[in-house]
N, C-alpha and C positions, 0 to 999 in steps of 0.2 A: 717327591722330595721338595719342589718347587712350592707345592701348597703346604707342606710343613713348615717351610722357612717364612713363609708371608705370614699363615698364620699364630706363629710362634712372637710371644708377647716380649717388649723391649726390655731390658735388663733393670732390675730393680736400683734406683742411683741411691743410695743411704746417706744421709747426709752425716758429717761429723759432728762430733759431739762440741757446744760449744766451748769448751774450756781449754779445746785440740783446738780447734780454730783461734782464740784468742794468743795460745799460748806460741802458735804457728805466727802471729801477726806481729808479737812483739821480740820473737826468738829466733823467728826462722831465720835469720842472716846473720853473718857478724854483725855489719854494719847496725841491724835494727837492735840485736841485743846489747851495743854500748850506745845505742840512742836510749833504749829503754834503762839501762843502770844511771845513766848522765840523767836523768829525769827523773828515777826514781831517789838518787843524789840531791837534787836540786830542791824537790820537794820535800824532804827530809829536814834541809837548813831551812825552808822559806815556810813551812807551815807553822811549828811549834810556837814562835814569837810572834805570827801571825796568830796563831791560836790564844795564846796567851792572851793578845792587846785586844783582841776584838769582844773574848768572853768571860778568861779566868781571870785576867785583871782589872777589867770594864765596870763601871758605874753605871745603873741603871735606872735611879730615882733621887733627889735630893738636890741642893742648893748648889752650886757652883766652886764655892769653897771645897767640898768634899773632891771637884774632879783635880782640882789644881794638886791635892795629897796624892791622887790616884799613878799607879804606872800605866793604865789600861786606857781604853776609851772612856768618854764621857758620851754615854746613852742617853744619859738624862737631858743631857743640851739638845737630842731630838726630840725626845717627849715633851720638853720645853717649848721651841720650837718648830713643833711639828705643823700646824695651821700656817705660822708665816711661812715656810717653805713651799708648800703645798697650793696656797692661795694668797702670800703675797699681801698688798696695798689695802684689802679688803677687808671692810670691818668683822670684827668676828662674833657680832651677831647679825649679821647679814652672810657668811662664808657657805651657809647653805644651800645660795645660788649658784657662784664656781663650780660647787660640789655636783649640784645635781647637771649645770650646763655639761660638766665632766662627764656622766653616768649618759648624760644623750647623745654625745657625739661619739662615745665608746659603744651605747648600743648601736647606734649607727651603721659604725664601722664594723662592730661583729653581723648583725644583719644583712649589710652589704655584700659578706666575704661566704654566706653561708646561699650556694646553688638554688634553693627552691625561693627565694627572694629576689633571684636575677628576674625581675618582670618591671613593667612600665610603673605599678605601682609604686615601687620602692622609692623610685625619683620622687614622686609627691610627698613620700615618709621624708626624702633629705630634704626638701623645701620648706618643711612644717618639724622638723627637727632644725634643722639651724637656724629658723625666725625662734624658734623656743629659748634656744642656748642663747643668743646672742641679745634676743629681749630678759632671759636674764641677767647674763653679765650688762647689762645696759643700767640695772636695779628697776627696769617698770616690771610693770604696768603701777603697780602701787608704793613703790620705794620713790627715795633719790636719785636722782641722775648719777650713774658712775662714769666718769669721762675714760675714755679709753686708755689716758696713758695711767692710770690706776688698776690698770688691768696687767694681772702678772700673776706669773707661778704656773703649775700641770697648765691649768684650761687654756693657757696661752698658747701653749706646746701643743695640745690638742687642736685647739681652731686653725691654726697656722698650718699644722703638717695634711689636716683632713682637708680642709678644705681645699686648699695648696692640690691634694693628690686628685679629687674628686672636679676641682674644676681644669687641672688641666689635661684630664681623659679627654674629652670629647677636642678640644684644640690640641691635643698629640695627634690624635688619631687624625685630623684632618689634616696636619703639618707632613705627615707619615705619607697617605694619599696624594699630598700635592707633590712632596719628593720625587716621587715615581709617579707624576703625571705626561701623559705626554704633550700639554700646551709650558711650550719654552720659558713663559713668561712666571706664570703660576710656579714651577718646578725655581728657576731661579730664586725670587723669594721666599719660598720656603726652604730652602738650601741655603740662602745669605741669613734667614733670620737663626735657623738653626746651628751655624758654624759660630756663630758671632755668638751667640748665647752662650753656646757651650764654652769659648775661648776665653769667659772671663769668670772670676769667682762670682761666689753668690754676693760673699760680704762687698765688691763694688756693685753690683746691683742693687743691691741694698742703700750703699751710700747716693746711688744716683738717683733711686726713688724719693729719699728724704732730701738730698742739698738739692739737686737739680731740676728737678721736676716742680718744685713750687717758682723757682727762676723761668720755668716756661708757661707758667698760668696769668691771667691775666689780672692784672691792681686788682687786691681785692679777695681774690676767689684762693679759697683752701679747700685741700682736700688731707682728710686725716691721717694721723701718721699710720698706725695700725691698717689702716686700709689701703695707703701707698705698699706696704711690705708686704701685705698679702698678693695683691696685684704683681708686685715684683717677683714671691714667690713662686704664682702660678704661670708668670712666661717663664722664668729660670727652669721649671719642673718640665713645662712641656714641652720645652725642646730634647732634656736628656730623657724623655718619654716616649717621643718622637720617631728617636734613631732604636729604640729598643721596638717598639711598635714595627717599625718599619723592618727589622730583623727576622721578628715573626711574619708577615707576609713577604718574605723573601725566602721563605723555610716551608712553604704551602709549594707541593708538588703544581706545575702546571697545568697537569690535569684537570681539577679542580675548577680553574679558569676555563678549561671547555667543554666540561660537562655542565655547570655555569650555563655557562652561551647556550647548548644544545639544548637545554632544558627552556632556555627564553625567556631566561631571567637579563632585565637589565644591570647598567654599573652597581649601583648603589645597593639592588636588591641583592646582588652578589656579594657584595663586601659585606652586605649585615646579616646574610644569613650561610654564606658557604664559608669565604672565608675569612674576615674578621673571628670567628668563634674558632678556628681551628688555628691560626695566628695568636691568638691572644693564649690560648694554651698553651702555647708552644712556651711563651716567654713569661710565665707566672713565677719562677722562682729572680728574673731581673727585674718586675716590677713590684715584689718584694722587697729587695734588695734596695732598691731606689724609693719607697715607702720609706724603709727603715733608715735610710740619709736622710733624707727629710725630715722627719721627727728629729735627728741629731743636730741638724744643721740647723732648727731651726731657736737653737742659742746665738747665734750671732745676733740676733733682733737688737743685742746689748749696744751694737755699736751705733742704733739711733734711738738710744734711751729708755728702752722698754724692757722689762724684768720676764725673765723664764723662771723653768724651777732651777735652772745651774746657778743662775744670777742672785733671786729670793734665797739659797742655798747659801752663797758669797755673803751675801750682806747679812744672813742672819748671824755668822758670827762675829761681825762685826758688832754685835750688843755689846756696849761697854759692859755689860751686867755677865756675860756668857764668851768675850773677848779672847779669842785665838781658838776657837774650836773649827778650824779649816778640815783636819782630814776627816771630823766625820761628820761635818757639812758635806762635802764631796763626797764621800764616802756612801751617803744615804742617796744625794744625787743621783751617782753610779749607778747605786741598784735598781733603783726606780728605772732609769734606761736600760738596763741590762733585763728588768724585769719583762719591758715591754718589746723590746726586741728579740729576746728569746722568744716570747707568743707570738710574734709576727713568723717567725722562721719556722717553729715547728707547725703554726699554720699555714703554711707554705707548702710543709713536706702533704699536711693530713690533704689539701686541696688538690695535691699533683695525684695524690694515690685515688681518692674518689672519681675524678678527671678521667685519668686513667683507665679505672674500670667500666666509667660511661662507655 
């Protein structure tokens, strides 16, 4: 009887059908079936005249005159408008270079995010890709010189957030190590530089790299504005990098650390090869997360004179010629970040599930 029960096979689980399932999500309780009518309510009022303004009464091509008659959106003030927003200061037969510097910091960044690319090589692709993008927004080898603060719209938002993320990995990750070190001294400064980072906004960081930092250079010596903000960027980034880093090796069972040892691997060899890779899994959907603030945050630049695409957005309808078209300057803005943070998230999910199945 005993070897009947062992080898008698576990009970088939059938899953439900999903529409039982759904219908269980939004019904199963009072409470969720007046959250789901208050919502279903709400959406009701809020979509139709949303619906209306954005398509059935919306302008899509033609002169400016036409949207002013309009109830709807003026579309046409982005097809108008669509190159300054996008690329800003940049003449537009020359906006080819934005464009492609764009196309290489995006392949980039998908290259990077994609596992059979994680090798020594790739570092040389980011070194020979950001001399590429940054010799183009510069207009050489055979162009004019474009001076930097002529530089605005997307590629801004891109060099800013990529490079921003990309150089302060390796200076997290060492911030992170020296937290949990055991020499007092080490542990200290990187505990004092981490708290004090984290305790102030980005936009005074920002302000202290542009007012302050030229007050402590010596008669004479400048250093660019664009290049002070990235610099500022990348210590603000790598301290909240830091403590997430450091979240993940505190999430690494300690075993780990003395099979490590047993095995006779030294510090270093250890953290790059047992547990740094098992730590940094752990926390891929917070340094996501922290990705995608960075690319948002990185519209503050406005407050030392430098144009993003939120800002290029702003002032393109300030055209006397296209004059009050703000919501769907913003409007277009919006999507554009909505667009690009939505791919960051559900690339998120797709790398936790491959991860995963490693």
């Amino acid at each position: 009887m005993t070897d009947t029960i062992l080898s008698a096979a576990p009970p088939r689980v059938v899953a439900a059908p999903r529409w039982r399932r759904w219908s269980h999500g939004l019904f199963g309780s009072p409470l969720n079936g007046v959250l789901t009518l208050a919502c279903v309510a709400l959406l009701a009022w809020a979509v139709p005249p949303l619906l209306r303004w954005t398509v059935l009464d919306a302008v899509w091509s033609g002169p400016a005159d036409r949207c002013a008659e309009a109830a709807g959106a003026c579309w046409a003030f982005i097809g108008e408008k669509l190159r300054y927003i996008l690329f800003g200061f940049y003449d537009q037969d020359r906006q080819w270079r934005p464009a492609a510097a764009s196309l290489i910091l995006l392949g980039l960044a998908g290259l990077s995010g994609t596992p059979p690319f994680w090798r020594r090589a790739t570092l040389a692709l980011w070194a020979v890709g950001l001399a590429t993008a940054v010799l183009l927004l510069t207009g050489g080898p055979d162009g004019p010189a474009v001076p930097t603060e002529r530089w605005s719209g997307l590629p801004v938002n891109l060099l800013l957030a990529t490079v921003g993320m990309v150089a302060a990995f390796p200076l997290a990750i060492l911030l992170a190590l020296a937290r949990q070190s055991a020499m007092g001294g080490v542990r200290t400064l990187a505990v004092v530089f981490i708290e004090v980072t984290r305790g102030v906004p980005l936009i005074a960081v920002l302000y202290v790299a542009t007012l302050l930092l030229p007050l402590m250079l010596p008669a004479g010596s400048a250093i660019d504005k664009l290049l002070r903000a990235q610099v500022a960027i990348v210590l603000f980034v790598s301290a909240y990098l830091a403590e997430i880093v450091r979240a993940g090796l505190q999430a690494v069972p300690p075993g780990q650390y003395e099979g490590a040892r047993a095995l006779g691997l030294g510090y270093w060899s250890t953290m790059r090869l047992v547990i740094l890779p098992q730590a940094l899994r752990t926390v891929i959907p917070s340094i996501v997360n922290l990705t995608i603030g960075v690319f948002q945050d990185t519209t503050l630049i406005v407050v030392i004179g430098l144009f993003d695409l939120l800002n290029t957005a702003r002032s393109a309808a300030q055209d006397p010629a296209w004059l009050g078209f703000y919501d769907e300057a913003f409007g277009f803005a919006a999507l554009v970040y909505v667009v690009f943070c939505v791919a960051a998230s559900r690339y998120s999910l797709w790398l936790e599930a491959r991860l995963r199945r490693g």
